[in-house]
C-alpha positions in Angstrom: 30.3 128.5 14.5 28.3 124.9 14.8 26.6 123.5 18.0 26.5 119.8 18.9 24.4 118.6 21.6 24.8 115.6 23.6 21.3 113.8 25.3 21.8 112.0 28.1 19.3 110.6 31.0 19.4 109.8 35.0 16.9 109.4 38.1 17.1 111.1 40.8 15.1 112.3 44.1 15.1 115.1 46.1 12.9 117.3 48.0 12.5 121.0 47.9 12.9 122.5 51.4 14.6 125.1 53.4 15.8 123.5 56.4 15.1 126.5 58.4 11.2 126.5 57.6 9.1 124.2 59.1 7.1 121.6 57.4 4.0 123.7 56.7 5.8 126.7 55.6 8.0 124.9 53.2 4.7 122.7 51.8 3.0 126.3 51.1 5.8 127.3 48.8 7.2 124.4 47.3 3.6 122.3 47.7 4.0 118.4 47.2 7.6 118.6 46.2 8.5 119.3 49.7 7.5 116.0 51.2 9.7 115.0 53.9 10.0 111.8 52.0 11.4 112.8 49.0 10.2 112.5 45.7 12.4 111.7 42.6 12.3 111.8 38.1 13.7 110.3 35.2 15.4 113.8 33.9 16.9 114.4 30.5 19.9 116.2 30.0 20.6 118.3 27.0 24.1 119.7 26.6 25.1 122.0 23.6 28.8 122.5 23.0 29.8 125.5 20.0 33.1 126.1 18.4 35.0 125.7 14.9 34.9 122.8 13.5 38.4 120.8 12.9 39.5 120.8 9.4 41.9 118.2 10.5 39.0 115.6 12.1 35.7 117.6 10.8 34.6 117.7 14.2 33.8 120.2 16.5 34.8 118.1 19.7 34.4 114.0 19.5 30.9 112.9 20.5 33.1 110.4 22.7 35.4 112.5 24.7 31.7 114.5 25.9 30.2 111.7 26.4 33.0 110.6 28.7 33.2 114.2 30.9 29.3 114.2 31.2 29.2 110.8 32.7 32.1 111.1 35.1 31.2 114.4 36.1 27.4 114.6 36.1 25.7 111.0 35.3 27.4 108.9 37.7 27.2 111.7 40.7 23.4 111.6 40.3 22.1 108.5 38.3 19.3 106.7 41.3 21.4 109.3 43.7 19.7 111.8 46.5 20.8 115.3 45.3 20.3 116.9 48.9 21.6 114.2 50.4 24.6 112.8 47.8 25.4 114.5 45.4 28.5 116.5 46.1 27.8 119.4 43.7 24.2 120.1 45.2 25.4 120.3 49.2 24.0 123.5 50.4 21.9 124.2 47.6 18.2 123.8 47.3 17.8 121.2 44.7 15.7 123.0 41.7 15.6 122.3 38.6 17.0 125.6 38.0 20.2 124.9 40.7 20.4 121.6 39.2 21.1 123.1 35.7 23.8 125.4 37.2 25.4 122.9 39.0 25.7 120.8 36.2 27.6 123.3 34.2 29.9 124.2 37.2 30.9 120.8 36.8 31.3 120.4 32.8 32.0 123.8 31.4 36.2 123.6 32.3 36.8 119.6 30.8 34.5 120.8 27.8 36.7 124.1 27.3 40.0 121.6 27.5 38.3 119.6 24.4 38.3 122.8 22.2 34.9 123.6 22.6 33.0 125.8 24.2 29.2 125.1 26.7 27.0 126.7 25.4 23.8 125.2 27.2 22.8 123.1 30.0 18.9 122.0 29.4 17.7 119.7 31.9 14.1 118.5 31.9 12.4 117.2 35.2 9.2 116.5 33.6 7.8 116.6 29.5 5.7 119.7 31.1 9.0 121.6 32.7 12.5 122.0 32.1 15.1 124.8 32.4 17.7 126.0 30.1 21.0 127.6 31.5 23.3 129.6 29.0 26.1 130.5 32.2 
């Protein structure tokens, strides 16, 4: 078994709110991140494919063809996007770090298994100080 990963980057804003709260109950749980004018990050975006590697090719999947299915699925939905307001894969969902991660591998993890490989991770950093690992 081998594990590639694939680094890739975007900006984005959002805001972490409920909709149903109002402004000083959702500022004393999210704090500044709720601010009703959003706020935004330059994330980075680490995601680690496993499988066997081709005898045939001696690759696990083609750095190329992942490339392609992150950008068309994940990059250009959020790249200088709202997630609570544009980004189809976050409608209805509070847009953490932690949903973000999980939304990104809803997106990836069937055009990866089509390749021949199989997701292993989804690590998305917001800040150098926090970042999130999913594993499905």
């Amino acid at each position: 078994m081998i594990y590639i990963t694939r680094r890739e980057t975007f900006n984005a804003a959002h805001r972490l709110f409920r909709p149903e709260w109002d402004d000083d109950k959702n500022l004393q749980v999210f704090g500044k991140c709720s601010n009703p004018n959003w706020h935004g990050h330059n994330y980075v975006l680490y995601v680690t494919v496993k499988g066997n590697v081709d005898p045939e090719t001696g690759f696990l999947i083609n750095l190329k063809d992942l490339s392609k299915i992150l950008n068309e699925h994940v990059i250009e939905k959020l790249d200088h996007k709202n997630m609570n307001l544009e980004v189809d894969f976050m409608k209805g969902r509070i847009a953490s770090t932690e949903n973000l991660a999980i939304g990104i591998w809803e997106q990836i993890e069937e055009p990866i298994r089509k390749l021949g490989a199989t997701l292993h991770s989804v690590k998305v950093y917001e800040t150098e100080k926090n970042f999130i690992e999913y594993q499905g």
